[in-house]
C-alpha positions in Angstrom: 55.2 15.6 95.4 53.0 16.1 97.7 52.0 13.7 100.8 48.5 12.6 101.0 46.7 13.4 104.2 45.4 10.2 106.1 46.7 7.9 103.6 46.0 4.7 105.7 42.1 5.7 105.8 42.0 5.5 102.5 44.6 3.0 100.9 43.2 -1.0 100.7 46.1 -2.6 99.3 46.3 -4.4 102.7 42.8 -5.7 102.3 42.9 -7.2 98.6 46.6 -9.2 100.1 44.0 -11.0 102.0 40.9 -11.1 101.7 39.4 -14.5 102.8 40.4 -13.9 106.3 38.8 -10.1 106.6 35.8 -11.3 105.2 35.6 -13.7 107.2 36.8 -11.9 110.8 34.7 -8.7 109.1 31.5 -10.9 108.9 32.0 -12.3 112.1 32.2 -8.7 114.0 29.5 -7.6 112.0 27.6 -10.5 113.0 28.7 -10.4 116.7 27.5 -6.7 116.5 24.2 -7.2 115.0 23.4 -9.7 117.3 24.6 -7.8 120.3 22.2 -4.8 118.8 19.4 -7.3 118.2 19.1 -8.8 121.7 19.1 -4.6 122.9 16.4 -3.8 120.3 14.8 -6.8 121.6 15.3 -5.7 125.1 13.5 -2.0 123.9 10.9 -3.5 122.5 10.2 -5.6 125.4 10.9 -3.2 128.1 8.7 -0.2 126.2 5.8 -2.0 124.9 5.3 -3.0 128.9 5.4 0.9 129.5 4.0 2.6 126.7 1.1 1.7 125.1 0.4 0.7 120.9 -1.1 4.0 119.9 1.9 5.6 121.6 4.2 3.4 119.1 1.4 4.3 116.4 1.9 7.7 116.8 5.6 7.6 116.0 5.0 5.4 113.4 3.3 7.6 111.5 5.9 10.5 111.4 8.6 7.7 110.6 6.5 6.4 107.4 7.3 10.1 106.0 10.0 11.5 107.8 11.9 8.2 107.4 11.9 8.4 103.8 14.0 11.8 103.6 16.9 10.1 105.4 17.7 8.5 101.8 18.8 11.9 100.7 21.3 12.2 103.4 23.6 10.0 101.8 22.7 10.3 98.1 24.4 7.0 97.5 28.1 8.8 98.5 28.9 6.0 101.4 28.7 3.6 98.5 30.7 5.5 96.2 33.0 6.1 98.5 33.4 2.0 100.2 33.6 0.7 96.3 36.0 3.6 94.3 39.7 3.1 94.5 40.8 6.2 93.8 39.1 7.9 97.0 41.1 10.2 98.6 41.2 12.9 101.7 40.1 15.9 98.7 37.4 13.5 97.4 35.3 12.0 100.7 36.1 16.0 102.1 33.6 16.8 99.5 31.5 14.4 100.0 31.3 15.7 103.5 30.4 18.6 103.2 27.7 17.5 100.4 26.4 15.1 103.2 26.5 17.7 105.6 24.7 20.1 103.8 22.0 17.6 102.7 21.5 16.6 106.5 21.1 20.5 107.5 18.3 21.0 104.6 16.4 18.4 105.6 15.9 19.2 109.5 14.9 22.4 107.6 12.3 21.1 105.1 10.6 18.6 108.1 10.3 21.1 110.6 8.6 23.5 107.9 6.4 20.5 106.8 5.9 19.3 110.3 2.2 20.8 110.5 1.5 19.4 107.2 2.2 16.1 108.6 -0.5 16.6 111.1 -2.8 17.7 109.1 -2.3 14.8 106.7 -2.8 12.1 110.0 -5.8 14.4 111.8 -3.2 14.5 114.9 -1.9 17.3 116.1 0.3 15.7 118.5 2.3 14.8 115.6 3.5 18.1 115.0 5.6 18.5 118.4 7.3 14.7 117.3 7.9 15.9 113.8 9.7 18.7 114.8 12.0 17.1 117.4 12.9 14.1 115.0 14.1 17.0 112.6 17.5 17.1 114.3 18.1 13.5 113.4 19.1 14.5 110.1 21.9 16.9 111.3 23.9 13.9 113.1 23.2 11.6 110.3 24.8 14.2 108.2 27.7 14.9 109.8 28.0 10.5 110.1 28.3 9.2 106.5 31.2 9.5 105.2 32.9 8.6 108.7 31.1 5.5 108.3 32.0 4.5 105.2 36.1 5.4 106.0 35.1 2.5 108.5 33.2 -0.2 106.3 36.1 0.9 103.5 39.0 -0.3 105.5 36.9 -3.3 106.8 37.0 -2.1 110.3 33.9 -3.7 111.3 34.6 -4.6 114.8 35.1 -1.0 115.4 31.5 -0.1 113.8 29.8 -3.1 115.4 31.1 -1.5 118.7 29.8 2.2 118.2 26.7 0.7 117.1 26.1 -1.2 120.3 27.2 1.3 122.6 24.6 4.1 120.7 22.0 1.1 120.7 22.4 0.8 125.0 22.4 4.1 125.6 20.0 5.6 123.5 17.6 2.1 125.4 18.6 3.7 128.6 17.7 7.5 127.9 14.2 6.0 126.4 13.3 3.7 129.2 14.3 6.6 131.3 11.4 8.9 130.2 8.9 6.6 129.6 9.4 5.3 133.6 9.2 9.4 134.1 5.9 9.1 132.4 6.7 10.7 129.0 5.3 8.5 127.0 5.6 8.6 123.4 8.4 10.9 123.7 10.7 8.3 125.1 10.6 6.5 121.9 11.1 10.1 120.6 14.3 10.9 122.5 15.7 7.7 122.1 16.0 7.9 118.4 17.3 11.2 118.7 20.0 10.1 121.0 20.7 7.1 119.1 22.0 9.2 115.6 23.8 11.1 117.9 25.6 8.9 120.1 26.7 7.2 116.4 27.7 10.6 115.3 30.6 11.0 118.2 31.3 7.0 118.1 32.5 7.0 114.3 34.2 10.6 114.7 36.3 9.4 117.9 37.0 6.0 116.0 37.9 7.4 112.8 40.2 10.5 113.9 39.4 11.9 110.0 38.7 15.4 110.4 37.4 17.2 106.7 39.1 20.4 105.5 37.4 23.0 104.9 35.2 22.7 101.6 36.5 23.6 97.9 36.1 22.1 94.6 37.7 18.9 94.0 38.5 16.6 90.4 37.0 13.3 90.5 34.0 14.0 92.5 31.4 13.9 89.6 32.2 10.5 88.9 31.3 9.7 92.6 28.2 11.4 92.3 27.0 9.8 89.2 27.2 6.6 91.2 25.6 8.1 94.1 22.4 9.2 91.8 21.6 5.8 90.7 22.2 4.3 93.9 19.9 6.9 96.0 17.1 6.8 92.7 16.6 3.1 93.8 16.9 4.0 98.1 13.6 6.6 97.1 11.6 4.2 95.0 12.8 0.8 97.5 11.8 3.1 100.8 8.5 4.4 99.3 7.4 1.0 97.9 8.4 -0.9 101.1 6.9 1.9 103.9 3.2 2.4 101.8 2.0 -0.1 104.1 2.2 2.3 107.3 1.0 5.1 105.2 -1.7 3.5 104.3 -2.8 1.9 107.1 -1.9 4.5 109.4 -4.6 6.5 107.2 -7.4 4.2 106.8 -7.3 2.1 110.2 -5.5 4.5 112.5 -2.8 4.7 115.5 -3.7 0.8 117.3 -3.8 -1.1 114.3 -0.7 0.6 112.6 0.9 -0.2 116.2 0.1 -3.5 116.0 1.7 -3.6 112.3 4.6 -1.7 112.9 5.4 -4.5 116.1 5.4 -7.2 114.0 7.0 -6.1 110.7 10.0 -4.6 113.0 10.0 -7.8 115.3 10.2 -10.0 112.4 12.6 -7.2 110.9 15.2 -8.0 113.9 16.5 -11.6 112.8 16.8 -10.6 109.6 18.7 -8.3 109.9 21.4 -9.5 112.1 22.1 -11.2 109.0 21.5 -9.4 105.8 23.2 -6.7 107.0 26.5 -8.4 107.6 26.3 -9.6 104.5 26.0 -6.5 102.6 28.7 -5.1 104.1 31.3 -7.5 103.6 29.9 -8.4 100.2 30.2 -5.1 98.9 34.4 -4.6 99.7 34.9 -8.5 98.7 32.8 -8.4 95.6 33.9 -4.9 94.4 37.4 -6.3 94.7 36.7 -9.3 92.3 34.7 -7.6 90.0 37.7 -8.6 87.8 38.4 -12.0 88.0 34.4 -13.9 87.1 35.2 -17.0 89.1 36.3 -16.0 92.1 33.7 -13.6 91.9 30.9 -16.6 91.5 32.6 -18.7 93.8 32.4 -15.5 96.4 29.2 -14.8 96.1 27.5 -18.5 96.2 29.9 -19.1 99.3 28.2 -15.7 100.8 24.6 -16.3 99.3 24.7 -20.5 101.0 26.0 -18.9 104.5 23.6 -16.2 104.7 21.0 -18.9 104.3 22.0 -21.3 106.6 21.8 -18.7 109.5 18.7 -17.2 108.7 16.4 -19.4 106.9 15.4 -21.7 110.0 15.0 -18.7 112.3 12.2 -17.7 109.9 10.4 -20.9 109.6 10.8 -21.0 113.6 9.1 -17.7 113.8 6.5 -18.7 111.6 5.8 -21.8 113.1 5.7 -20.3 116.9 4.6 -16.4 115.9 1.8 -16.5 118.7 4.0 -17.7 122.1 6.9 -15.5 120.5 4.9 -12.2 120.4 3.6 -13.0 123.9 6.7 -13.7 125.2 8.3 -10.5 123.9 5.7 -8.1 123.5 3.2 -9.1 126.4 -0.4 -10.7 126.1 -1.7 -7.5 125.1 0.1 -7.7 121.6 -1.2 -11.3 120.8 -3.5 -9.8 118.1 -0.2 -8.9 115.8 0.3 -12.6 115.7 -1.0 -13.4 112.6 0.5 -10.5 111.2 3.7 -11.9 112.2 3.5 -15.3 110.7 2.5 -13.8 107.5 5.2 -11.4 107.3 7.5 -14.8 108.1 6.5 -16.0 105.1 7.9 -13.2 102.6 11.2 -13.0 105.3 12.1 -16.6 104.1 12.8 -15.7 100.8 13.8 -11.8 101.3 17.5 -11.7 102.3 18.3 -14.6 99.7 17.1 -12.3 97.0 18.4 -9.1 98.4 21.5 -10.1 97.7 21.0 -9.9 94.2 21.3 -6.1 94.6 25.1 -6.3 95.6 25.4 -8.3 92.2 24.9 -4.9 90.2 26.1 -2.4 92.7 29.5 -3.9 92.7 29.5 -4.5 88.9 28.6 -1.2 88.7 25.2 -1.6 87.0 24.0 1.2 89.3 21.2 2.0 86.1 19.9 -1.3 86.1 19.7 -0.9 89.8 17.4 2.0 89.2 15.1 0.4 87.0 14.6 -3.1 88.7 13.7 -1.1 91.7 11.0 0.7 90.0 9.9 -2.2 88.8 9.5 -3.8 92.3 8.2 -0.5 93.4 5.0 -0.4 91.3 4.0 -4.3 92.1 4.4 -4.1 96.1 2.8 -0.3 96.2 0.1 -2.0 93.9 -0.1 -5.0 96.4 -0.3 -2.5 99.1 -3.1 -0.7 97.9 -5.2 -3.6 96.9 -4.5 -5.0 100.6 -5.2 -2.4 103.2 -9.1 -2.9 102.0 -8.6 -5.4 104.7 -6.2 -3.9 106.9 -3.2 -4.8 108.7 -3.8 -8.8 107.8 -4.9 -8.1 104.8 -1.8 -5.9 103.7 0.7 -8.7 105.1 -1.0 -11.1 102.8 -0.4 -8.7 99.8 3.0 -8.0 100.7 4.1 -11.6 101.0 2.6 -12.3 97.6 3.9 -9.9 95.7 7.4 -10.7 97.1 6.9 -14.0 95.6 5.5 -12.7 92.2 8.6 -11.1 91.9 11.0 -13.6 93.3 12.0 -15.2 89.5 11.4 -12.4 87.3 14.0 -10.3 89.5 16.4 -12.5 89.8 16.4 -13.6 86.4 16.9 -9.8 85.8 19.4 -8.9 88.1 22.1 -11.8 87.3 21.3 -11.5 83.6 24.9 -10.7 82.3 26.8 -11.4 85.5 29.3 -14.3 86.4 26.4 -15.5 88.8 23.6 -17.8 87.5 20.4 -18.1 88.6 21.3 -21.8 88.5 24.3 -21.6 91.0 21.6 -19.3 93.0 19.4 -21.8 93.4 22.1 -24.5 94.2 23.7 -21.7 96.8 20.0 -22.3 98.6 18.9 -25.1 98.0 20.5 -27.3 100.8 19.2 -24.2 103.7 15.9 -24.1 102.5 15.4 -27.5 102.3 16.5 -28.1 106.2 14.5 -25.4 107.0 11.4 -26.5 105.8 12.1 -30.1 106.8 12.7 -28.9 110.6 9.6 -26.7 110.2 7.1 -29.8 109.4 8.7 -31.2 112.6 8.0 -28.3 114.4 4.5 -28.3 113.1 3.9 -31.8 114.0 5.0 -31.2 117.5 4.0 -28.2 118.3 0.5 -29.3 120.1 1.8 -30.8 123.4 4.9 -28.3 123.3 2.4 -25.1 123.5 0.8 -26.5 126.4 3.9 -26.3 128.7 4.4 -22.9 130.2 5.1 -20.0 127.9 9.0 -19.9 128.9 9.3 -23.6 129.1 7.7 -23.9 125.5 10.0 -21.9 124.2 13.1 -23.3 125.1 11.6 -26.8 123.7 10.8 -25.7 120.8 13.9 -24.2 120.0 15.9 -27.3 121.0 13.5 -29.6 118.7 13.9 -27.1 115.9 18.1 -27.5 116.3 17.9 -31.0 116.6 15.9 -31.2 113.3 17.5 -28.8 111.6 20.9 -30.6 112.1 19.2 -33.8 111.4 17.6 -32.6 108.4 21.5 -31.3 106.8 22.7 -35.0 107.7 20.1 -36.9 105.4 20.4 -34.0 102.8 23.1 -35.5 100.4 26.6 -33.8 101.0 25.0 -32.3 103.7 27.7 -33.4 106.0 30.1 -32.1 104.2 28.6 -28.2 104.3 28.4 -28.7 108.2 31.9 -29.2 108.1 32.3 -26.3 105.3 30.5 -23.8 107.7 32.8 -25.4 110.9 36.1 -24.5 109.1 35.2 -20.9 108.5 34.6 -20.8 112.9 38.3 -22.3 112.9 39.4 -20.0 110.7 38.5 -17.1 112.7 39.9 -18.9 115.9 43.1 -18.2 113.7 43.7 -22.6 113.1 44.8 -23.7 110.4 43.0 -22.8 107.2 39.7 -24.7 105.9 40.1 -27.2 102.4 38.7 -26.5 99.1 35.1 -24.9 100.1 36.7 -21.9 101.4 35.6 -18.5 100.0 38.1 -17.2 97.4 
């Protein structure tokens, strides 16, 4: 019989014997890296909206609304297939590689053909130069998928949260580096270059999985299948939910698609520090119970409550103090995204909860389903969309936000239809976060006026401590409320490695 090659890339035996724990420690390094990767972005955003100025970002903005989209095709769903099948092997993700690789080729091809196209479209010829370069994006993401999902298979997350980091610095460094040279919009040009490919070498080095050469493999059709449904929804989710810079990019031009872009990617940031975590883990820990219904509800409302808990009050907070926040990060000339911001904040409070409801079907397997919900949700935001940018950027925020909520039932009702998840036990999973967080955001409210006359800095930090203090206080009066605190306090001990937490614990 023959040996298989890198059988401990591919075997998770060890992760099913114990699976609390790496979810747990896998979350946690996912989290530590996200936030580590937020406070650079955060840094970038700071640092190069001081040095560049918002037509500069506008200008980039607009080849990312279209060029952005063709980076679903470079994974066609295959990191998926590949982090949920069991029977993966070296023969099988070999051919996904090379099906990656040659996606990633094709496309630099097909954007650097299109690239005065996308100028014309836009009226700006500059665009064709940035079209071009951003081309060769799609090589390194190519050649990164399946490496990647090897990682998030085996639950390595520490490892990935580290890669990502590193590229996240140094591709900061090599853009503030041009743009204190004086190349302006090219610095946020190079930097995303860099970034894919400082990834690229990251997850090769980490990995040490190197693909033989490409021939036909059994099994791989099965894979693809997956992939199809999976990348059917990516298209339709990434057209509906980037219409808005299109569009306003069109109709209003570079400065008020800067402003846009600023705040949906600043108010983009929190979110996902957290969503993202969540996804990860909840896709190797839910594919594994996919057999067993309770432990599989008990997973995911233990996943669903946590997610909320982190996330929800750093919404309201950024709703609540959107103006001194934008100043403080973006600079006084930015202020005019503000309102932007706090509308956007609005649809971000209920966004990540509902996400989730897409890992529900992807790890059940209800990839078709998947495809149709998204076109569903497609043709009401798009619709939205449309009807919005009549009154630009505001106008198109508002939109947004209420077609997020328009679809907030129906989708979940949907989605969990069938599934060992309820929308009932959703709604308990949230209720106790979202309550808190509203409570601590009418105290915020109701102090705000003397806090936003201190000094910018000075506001900030009081603000912040009033919201903690009220959103603690808040969990105390909420019946059982206690109890959760000390629910969420056991998984921290847990990952100190003491001894394990009572009856709450995930499965």
């Amino acid at each position: 019989m023959t040996t298989p090659k890198y059988p401990h890339l591919f075997d998770t035996e060890h992760i099913r014997g114990d699976l609390k724990k790496k979810s747990i420690r896998g979350g946690a390094a996912s989290l530590a890296g996200e936030g580590l990767s937020f406070v650079l972005r955060i840094a970038s955003t700071a640092i190069l909206a001081r040095l560049l100025m918002p037509d500069q970002f506008g200008l980039v903005g607009m080849v990312t609304a279209l060029t952005g989209f063709a980076h679903i095709f470079k994974d066609l769903g295959l990191s998926d297939a590949t982090i949920q099948n069991p029977d993966v092997d070296h023969g099988k993700v070999t051919a996904l590689f090379w099906i990656n690789a040659a996606i990633g080729f094709a496309l630099m091809v097909v954007i650097a053909v299109a690239s005065p196209l996308i100028s014309s479209f836009y009226h700006e010829p500059r665009l064709t130069g940035i079209a071009l370069a951003l081309s060769s994006c799609f090589v390194f993401s190519g050649l990164t998928v399946q490496h990647q999902a090897i990682l998030y298979r085996q639950m390595r997350f520490g490892q990935m949260a580290l890669i990502n980091v590193l590229a996240n610095a140094l591709s900061l460094l090599v853009g503030i580096a041009l743009a204190l040279a004086g190349g302006g919009y090219w610095a946020l040009v190079l930097k995303e270059i860099s970034l894919t490919a400082f990834r690229a070498l990251g997850v090769w080095l980490a990995t040490g999985w190197v693909p033989s050469r490409p021939r036909r493999t059994a099994g791989v059709s099965s894979l693809l299948r997956f992939g199809r449904d999976v990348t059917g929804f990516n298209i339709i989710n990434y057209f509906s939910r980037n219409m808005d810079n299109l569009l306003i990019g069109r109709r209003w031009g570079a400065t008020p698609l800067g402003l846009y872009d600023r705040a949906y990617q600043l108010m983009l940031m929190p979110l996902s520090q957290f969503r993202t975590p969540t996804s990860r883990v909840g896709m190797s820990g839910l594919s594994t119970l996919q057999g067993d219904p309770v432990k599989y509800s008990a997973y995911y409302g233990k996943l669903l409550s946590i997610l909320c808990f982190l996330y929800m009050p750093i919404v309201i907070y950024l709703g609540v103090y959107a103006r001194p926040v934008i100043r403080l990060v973006l600079g006084d000339q930015w202020t005019g995204a503000a309102d932007i911001f706090r509308i956007l904040a609005l649809a971000g409070f209920i966004q990540p909860a509902a996400g989730t409801c897409d890992l529900v079907l992807v790890t059940r397997g209800e990839t078709r389903r998947y495809f149709r919900l998204g076109l569903i949700s497609a043709a009401v935001i798009v619709t939205a969309v449309v009807i919005g940018v009549q009154w630009g950027p505001l106008g198109v925020a508002t939109a947004y936000a209420i077609a997020n909520y328009a679809l907030f039932l129906p989708m979940l009702w949907l989605s969990l239809s069938g599934s060992p998840v309820t929308v009932a036990s959703f709604f308990r999973s949230i209720l106790g976060p979202a309550t808190a967080s509203l409570a601590m955001g009418a105290v915020l409210v109701l102090s705000a006026p003397p806090i936003t006359r201190l000094d910018l800095v000075l506001s900030i930090l009081v603000s912040v401590a009033v919201g903690a203090i009220a959103y603690g206080a808040a969990w105390l009066l909420i019946p059982g409320g206690g109890r959760r605190l000390i629910e969420y306090i056991s998984y921290y001990r847990e990952l100190l490695g003491a001894r394990p937490a009572g009856r709450g614990d995930l499965p």
